[in-house]
C-alpha positions in Angstrom: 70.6 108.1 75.7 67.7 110.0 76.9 67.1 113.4 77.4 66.5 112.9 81.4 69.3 111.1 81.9 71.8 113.8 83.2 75.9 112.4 82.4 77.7 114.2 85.7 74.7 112.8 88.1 74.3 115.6 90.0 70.6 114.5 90.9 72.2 111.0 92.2 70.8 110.3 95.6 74.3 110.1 96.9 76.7 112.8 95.6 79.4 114.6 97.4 76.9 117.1 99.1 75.3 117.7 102.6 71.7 115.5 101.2 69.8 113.9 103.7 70.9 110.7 102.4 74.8 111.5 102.9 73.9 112.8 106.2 72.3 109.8 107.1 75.4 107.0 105.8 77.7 109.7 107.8 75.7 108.8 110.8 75.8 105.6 110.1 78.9 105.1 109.8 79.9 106.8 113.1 77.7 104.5 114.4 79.2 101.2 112.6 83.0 102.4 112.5 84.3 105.5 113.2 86.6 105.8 109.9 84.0 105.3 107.4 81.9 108.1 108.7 85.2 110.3 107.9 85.5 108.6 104.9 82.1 110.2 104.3 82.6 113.8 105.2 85.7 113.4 102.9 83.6 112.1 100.5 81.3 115.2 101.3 83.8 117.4 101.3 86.1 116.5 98.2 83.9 113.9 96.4 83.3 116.5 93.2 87.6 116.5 93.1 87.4 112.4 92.7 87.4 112.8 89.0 90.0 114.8 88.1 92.1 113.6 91.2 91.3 109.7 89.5 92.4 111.1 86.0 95.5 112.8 87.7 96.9 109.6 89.3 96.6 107.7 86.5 98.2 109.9 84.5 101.0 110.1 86.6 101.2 106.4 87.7 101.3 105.6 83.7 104.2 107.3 83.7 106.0 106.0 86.6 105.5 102.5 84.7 106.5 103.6 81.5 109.8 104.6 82.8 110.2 101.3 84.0 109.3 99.4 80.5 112.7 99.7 79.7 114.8 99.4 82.2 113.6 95.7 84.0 114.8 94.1 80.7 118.4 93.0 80.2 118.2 94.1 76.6 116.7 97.4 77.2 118.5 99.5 74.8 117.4 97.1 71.5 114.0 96.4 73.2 113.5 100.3 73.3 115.6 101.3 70.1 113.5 103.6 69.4 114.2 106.0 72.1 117.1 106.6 70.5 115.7 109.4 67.9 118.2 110.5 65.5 119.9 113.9 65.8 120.4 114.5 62.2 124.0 114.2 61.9 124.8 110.8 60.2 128.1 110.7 61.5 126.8 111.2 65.1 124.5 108.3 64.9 126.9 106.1 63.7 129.5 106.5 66.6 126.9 106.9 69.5 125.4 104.0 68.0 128.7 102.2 68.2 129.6 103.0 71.4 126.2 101.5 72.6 127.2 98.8 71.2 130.6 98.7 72.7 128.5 99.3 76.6 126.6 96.6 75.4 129.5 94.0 75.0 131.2 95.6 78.3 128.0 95.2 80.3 127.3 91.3 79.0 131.1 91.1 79.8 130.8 92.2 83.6 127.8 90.3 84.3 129.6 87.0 83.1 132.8 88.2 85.4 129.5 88.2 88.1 128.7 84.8 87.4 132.1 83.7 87.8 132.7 85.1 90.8 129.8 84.3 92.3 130.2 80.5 91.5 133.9 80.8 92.6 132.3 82.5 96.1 130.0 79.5 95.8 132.8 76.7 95.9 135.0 78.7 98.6 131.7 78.6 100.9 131.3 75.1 100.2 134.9 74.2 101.0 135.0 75.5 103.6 131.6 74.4 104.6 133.4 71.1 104.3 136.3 71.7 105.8 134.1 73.1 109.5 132.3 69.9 109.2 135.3 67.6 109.2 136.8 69.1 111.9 133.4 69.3 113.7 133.1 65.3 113.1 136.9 65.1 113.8 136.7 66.8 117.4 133.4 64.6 118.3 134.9 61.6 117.4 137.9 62.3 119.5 136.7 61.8 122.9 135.2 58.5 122.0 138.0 57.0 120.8 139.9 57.4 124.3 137.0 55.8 126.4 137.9 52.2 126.6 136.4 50.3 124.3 132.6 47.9 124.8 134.6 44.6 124.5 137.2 45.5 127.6 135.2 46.5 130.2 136.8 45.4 134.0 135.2 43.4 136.0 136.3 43.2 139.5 139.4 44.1 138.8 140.0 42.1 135.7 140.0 42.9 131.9 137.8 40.8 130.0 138.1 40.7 126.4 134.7 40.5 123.8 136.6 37.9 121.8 
């Protein structure tokens, strides 16, 4: 890089200060939309903050994520094994590290009970999904079959049959 060229920009032609030029896009954008000439007196006002506020939020929306690697998966706990620093005591380890193992089994245990129960929810629903629909197609069909019949209609007082 050369010597002129200044890293921080603070003789940039548009920088959070009151410059003619800044004074000028504020103006303008009263003129075009309200909001973005207050999006330029912000600018103006807290512009030199941008920096550090951009490095804050990333810094704390990295760790919002983070916190999340592990927990979407379904094996989170060997996925992330090591979060689980040792304390030191051997014997500890070994008995925190088989009762994980014994949440483990429980958990893959409950969430088959889950799909059981759901599918067993499933098949109730559809019986008796069925079961509304017969009736339904029972209870239509009922009045129809006590209206006389096409083939014996009366005609002037006499039945005649369709066959």
């Amino acid at each position: 890089m050369s010597k002129g060229v200044n890293l921080h920009m603070t003789n940039a032609l548009i920088r959070p200060a009151w410059t003619p030029a800044t004074i000028a896009m504020m103006i303008i954008g009263f003129m075009i939309f309200w909001p973005l000439g207050l999006a330029v007196i912000a600018y103006i006002l807290w512009g030199d903050r941008l920096d550090q506020f951009k490095s804050e939020i990333n810094r704390a929306t990295d760790g919002f994520a983070n916190g999340f690697s592990g927990r979407c998966s379904r094996n989170a706990r060997r996925a992330n094994s090591w979060h689980r620093a040792p304390s030191g005591n051997v014997a500890f380890d070994d008995w925190r590290e088989a009762e994980l193992q014994r949440l483990d089994e429980e958990r893959l245990k409950l969430d088959e009970m889950r799909r059981e129960f759901e599918e067993y929810s499933r098949e109730l629903r559809r019986a008796k999904d069925q079961q509304d629909f017969d009736r339904f197609m029972n209870d239509r069909d009922a009045p129809v079959a006590k209206k006389p019949k096409k083939s014996q209609r009366k005609s002037g007082g006499k039945e005649i049959s369709g066959k």
